[in-house]
PLY file of the C-alpha trace (Angstrom):
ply
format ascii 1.0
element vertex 89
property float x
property float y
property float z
element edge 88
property int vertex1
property int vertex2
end_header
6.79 -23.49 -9.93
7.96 -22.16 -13.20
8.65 -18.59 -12.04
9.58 -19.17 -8.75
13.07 -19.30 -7.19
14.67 -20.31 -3.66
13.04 -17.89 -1.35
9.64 -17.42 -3.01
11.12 -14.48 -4.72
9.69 -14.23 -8.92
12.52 -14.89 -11.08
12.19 -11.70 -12.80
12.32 -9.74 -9.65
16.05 -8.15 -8.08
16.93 -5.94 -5.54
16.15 -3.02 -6.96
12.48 -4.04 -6.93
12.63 -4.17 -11.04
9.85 -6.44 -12.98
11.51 -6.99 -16.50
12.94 -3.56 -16.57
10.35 -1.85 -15.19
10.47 -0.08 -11.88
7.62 -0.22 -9.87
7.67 1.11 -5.94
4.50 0.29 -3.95
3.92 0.97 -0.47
0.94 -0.85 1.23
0.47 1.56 4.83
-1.79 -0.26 7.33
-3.44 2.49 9.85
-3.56 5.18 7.05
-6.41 6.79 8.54
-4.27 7.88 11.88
-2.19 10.78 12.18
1.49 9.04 11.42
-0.29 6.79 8.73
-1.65 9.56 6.90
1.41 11.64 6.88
3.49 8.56 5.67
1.25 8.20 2.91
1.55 11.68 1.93
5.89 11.33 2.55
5.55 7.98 -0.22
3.35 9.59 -2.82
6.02 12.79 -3.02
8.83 9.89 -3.00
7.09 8.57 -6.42
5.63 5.64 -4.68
2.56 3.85 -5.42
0.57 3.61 -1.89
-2.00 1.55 -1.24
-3.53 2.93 1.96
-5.39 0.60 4.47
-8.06 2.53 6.48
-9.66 0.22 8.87
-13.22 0.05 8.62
-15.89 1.50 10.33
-20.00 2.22 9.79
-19.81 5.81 9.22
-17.27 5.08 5.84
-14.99 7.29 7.24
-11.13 7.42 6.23
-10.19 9.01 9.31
-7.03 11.66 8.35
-6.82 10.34 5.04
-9.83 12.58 4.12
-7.81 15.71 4.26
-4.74 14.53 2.98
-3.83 16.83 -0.39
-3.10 13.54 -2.53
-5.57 11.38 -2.01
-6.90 11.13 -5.62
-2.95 9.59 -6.08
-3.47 6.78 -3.46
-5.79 3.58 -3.14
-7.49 3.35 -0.18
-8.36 -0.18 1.23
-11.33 -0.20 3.60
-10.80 -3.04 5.93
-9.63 -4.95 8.83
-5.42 -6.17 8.88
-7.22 -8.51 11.47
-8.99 -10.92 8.93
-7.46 -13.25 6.66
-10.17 -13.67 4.11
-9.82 -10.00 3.58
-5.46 -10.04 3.23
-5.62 -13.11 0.88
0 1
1 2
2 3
3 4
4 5
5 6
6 7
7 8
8 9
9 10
10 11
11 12
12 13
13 14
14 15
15 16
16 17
17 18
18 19
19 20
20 21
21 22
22 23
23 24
24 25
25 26
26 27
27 28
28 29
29 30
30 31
31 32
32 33
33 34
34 35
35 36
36 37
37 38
38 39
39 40
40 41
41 42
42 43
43 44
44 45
45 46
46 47
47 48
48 49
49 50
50 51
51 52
52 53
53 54
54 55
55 56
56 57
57 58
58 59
59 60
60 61
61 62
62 63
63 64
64 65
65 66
66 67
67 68
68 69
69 70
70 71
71 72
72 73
73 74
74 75
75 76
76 77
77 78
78 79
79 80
80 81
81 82
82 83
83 84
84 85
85 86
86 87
87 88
């Protein structure tokens, strides 16, 4: 548990969400392919976040709202289910 602290926090971590000096802002939005998802990812990107964008799955491969969002070649979208825990490992 070299790197680890009380808390499970990385020793190199603080508040300010800093890894050795460097900032780093990620967003992970579960239900990206709704209306309110979608338009949250689009509010983080223009913040200068990094979102990761959960769209839950479905046959057709469909992202749902995220398909029409104007930043989506900014964003990684996730297709899967917040439901399983082999896919959140």
């Amino acid at each position: 548990m070299d790197g680890i602290q009380k808390h499970g926090k990385c020793k190199n971590h603080n508040a300010n969400n800093n890894y050795d000096g460097v900032s780093m802002k990620i967003a992970l939005v579960t239900g990206a392919d709704g209306f309110i998802g979608s338009h949250l990812v689009e509010m983080l990107v223009d913040k200068g976040y990094k979102v990761k964008a959960l769209s839950h799955y479905n046959s057709f491969n469909n992202w749902g709202w995220i398909e029409d969002i104007k930043c989506k070649e900014k964003i990684e979208i996730l297709t899967g289910d917040i439901r399983d825990p082999h896919y959140c490992k």
